[in-house]
ROSE-4610 file (N, C-alpha, C; in Angstrom, 1 decimal, always signed):
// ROSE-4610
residu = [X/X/X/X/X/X/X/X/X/X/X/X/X/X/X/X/X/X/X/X/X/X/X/X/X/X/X/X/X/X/X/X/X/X/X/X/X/X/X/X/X/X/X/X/X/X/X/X/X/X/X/X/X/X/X/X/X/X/X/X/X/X/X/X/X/X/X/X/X/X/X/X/X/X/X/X/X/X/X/X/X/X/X/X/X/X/X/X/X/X/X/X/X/X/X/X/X/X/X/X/X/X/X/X/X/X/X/X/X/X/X/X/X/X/X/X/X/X/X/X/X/X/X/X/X/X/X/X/X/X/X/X/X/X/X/X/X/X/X/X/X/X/X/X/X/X/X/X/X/X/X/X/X]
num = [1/1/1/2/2/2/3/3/3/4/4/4/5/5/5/6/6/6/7/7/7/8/8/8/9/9/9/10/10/10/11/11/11/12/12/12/13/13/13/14/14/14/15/15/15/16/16/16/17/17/17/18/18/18/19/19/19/20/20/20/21/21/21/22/22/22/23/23/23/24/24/24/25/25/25/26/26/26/27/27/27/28/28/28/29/29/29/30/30/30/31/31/31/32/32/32/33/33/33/34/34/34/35/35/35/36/36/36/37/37/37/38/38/38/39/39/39/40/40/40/41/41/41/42/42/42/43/43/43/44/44/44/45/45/45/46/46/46/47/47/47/48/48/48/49/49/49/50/50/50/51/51/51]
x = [+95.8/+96.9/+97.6/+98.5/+99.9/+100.2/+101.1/+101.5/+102.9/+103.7/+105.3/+104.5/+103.9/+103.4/+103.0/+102.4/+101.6/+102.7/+103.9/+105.2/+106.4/+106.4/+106.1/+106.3/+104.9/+104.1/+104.0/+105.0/+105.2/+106.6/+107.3/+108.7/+109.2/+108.8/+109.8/+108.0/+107.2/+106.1/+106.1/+107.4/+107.5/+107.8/+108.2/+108.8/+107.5/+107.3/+105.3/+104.2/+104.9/+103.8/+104.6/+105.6/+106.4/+105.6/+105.4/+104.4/+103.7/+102.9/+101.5/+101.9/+103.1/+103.2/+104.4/+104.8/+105.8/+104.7/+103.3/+103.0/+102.7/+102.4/+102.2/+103.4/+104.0/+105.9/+105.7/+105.7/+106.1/+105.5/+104.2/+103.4/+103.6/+103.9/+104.0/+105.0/+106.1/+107.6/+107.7/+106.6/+106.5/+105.8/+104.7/+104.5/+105.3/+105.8/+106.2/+107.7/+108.1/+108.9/+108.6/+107.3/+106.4/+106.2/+105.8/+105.8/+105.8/+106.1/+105.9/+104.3/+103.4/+102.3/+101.4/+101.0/+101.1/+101.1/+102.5/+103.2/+102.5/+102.3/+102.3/+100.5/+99.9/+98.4/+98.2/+98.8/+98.6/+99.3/+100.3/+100.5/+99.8/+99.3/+98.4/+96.7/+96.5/+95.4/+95.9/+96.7/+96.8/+97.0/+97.6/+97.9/+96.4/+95.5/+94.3/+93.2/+93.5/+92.8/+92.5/+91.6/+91.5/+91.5/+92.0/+92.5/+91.0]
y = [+105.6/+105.4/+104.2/+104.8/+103.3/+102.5/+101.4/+100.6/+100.8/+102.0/+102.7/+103.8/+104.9/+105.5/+104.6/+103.6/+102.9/+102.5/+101.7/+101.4/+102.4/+103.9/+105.1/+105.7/+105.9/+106.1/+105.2/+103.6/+102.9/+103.2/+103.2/+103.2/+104.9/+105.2/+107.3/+108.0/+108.5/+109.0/+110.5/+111.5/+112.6/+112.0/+111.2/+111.0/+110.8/+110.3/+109.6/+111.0/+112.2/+113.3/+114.3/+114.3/+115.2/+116.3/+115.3/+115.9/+117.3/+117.2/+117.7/+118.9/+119.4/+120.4/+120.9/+121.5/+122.2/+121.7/+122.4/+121.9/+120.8/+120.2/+118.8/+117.9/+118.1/+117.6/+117.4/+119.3/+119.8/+118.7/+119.0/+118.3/+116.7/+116.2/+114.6/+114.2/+115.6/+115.4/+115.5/+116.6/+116.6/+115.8/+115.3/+114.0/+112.8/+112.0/+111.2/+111.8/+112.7/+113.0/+112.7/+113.4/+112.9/+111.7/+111.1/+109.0/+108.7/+107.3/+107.0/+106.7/+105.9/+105.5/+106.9/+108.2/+109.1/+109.7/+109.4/+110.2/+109.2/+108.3/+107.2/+107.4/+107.7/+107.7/+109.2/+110.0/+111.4/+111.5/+110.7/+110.4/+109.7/+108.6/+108.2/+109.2/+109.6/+110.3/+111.5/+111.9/+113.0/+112.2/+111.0/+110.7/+110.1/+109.7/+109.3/+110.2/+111.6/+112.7/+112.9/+113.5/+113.9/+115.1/+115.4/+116.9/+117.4]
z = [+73.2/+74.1/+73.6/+73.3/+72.6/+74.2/+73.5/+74.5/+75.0/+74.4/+74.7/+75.3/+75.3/+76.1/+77.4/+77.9/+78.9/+79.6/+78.8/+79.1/+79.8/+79.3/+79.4/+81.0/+80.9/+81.9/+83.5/+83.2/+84.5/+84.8/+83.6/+84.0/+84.6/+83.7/+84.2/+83.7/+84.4/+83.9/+83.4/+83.9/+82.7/+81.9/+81.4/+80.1/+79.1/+79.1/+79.0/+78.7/+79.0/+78.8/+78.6/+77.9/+77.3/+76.0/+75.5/+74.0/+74.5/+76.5/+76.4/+76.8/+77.3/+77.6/+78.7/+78.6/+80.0/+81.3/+81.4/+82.7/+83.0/+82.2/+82.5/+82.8/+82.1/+82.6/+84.1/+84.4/+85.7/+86.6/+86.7/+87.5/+87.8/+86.5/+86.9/+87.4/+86.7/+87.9/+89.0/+89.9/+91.2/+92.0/+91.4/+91.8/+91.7/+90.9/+90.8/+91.7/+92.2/+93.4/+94.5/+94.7/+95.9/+95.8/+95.1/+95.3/+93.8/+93.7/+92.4/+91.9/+92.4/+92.1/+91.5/+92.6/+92.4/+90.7/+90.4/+89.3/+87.9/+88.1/+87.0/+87.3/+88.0/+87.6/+87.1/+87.4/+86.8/+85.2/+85.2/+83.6/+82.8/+83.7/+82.7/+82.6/+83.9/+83.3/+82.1/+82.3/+80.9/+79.7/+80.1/+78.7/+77.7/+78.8/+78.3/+77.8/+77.7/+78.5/+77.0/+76.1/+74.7/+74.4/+73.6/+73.3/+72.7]
């Protein structure tokens, strides 16, 4: 996990998990609609997440 991803992931959190996928996007977009805290912990769990 880089520090522009982490960076990422506080400021706009789809942006942060672009790479992982269309659903992953989706998901962190709809949360981080639903609240921001939300959206920025589900980005960061995928971003941490290992392939």
């Amino acid at each position: 996990m880089s520090l522009f991803r982490v960076l990422f992931a506080i400021i706009f959190p789809p942006l942060a998990v672009i790479d992982k996928g269309c659903g992953s996007v989706l998901i962190v977009f709809i949360l981080t609609l639903a609240g921001w805290i939300p959206g920025v912990l589900a980005a960061l769990i995928i971003i941490n997440k290992n392939k």
